[in-house]
C-alpha positions as CSV (number, residue, x, y, z in Angstrom):
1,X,-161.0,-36.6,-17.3
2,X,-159.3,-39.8,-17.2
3,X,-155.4,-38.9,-16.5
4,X,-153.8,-42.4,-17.4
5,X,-155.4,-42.0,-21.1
6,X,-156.4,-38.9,-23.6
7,X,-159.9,-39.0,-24.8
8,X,-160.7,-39.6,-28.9
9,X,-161.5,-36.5,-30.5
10,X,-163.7,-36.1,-33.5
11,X,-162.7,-33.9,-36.1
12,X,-166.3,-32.6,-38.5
13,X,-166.3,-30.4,-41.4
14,X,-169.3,-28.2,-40.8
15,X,-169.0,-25.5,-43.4
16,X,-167.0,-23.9,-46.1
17,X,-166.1,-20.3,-46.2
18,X,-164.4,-20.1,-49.2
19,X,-164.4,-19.8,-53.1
20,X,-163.3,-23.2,-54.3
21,X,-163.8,-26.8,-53.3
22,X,-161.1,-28.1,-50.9
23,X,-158.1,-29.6,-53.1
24,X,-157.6,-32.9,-50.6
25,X,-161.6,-34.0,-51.7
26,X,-163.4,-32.7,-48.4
27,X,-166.6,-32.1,-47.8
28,X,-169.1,-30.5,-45.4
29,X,-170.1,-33.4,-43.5
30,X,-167.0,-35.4,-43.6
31,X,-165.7,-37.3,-39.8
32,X,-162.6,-38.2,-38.8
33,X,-161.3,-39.9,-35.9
34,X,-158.4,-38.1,-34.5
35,X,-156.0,-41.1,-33.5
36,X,-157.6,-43.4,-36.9
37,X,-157.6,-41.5,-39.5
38,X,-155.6,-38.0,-39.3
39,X,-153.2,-39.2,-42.5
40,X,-156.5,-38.9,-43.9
41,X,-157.1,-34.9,-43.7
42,X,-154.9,-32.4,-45.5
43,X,-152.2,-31.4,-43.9
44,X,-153.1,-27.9,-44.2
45,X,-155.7,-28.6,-41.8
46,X,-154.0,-30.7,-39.2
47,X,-151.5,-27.8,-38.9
48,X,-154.4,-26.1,-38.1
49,X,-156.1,-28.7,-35.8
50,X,-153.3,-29.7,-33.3
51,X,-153.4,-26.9,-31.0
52,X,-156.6,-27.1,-30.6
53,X,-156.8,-30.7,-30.4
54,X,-154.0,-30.7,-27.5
55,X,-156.1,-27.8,-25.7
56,X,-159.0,-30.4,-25.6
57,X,-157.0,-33.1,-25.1
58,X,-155.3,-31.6,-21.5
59,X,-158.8,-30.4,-20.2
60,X,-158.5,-27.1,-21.7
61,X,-161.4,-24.9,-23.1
62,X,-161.6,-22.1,-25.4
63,X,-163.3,-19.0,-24.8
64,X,-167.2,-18.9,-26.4
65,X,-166.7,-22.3,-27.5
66,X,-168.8,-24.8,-25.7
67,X,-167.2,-27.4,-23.0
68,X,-165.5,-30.1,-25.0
69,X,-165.4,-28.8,-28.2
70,X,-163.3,-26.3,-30.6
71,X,-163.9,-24.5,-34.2
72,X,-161.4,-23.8,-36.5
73,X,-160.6,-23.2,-40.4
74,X,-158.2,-24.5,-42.4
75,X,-155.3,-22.6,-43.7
76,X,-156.0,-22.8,-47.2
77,X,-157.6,-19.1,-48.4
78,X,-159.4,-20.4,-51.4
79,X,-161.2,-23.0,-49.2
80,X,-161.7,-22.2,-45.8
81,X,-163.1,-25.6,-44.8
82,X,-164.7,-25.1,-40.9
83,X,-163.7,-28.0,-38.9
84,X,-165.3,-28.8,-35.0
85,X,-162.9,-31.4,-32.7
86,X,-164.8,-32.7,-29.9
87,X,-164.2,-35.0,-27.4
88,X,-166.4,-38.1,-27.8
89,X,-167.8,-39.4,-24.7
């Protein structure tokens, strides 16, 4: 990893686990850019998303998660919107 500069991270919505659609307008599919466009995801989600994004970020990995990437849900119950933040090459 390049030390004088973090690498972009890509945020996907892969899947959706819950009962109702998500109440900021995602949808499985849907691709963010990390540093662009985060004011653009629901903030239930971010709150979810920044540990995981600083993990990548510092050349951490997550256990059964492959190099480079991370999973993680959203907080929201009803929803459960899957997200995957990878570092883009």
């Amino acid at each position: 990893m390049n030390r004088g500069k973090r690498p972009k991270i890509k945020l996907t919505i892969t899947d959706r686990r819950g009962k109702k659609g998500c109440h900021r307008g995602h949808k499985v599919g849907d691709v963010f850019d990390y540093d662009t466009e985060r004011g653009e995801i629901c903030p239930m989600a971010m709150h979810c998303a920044f540990p995981y994004i600083d993990i990548l970020r510092y050349g951490g990995s997550l256990p059964g998660q492959e190099e480079g990437t991370a999973e993680f849900c959203c907080s929201d119950a009803d929803v459960i919107m899957v997200f995957k933040a990878e570092i883009e090459k």
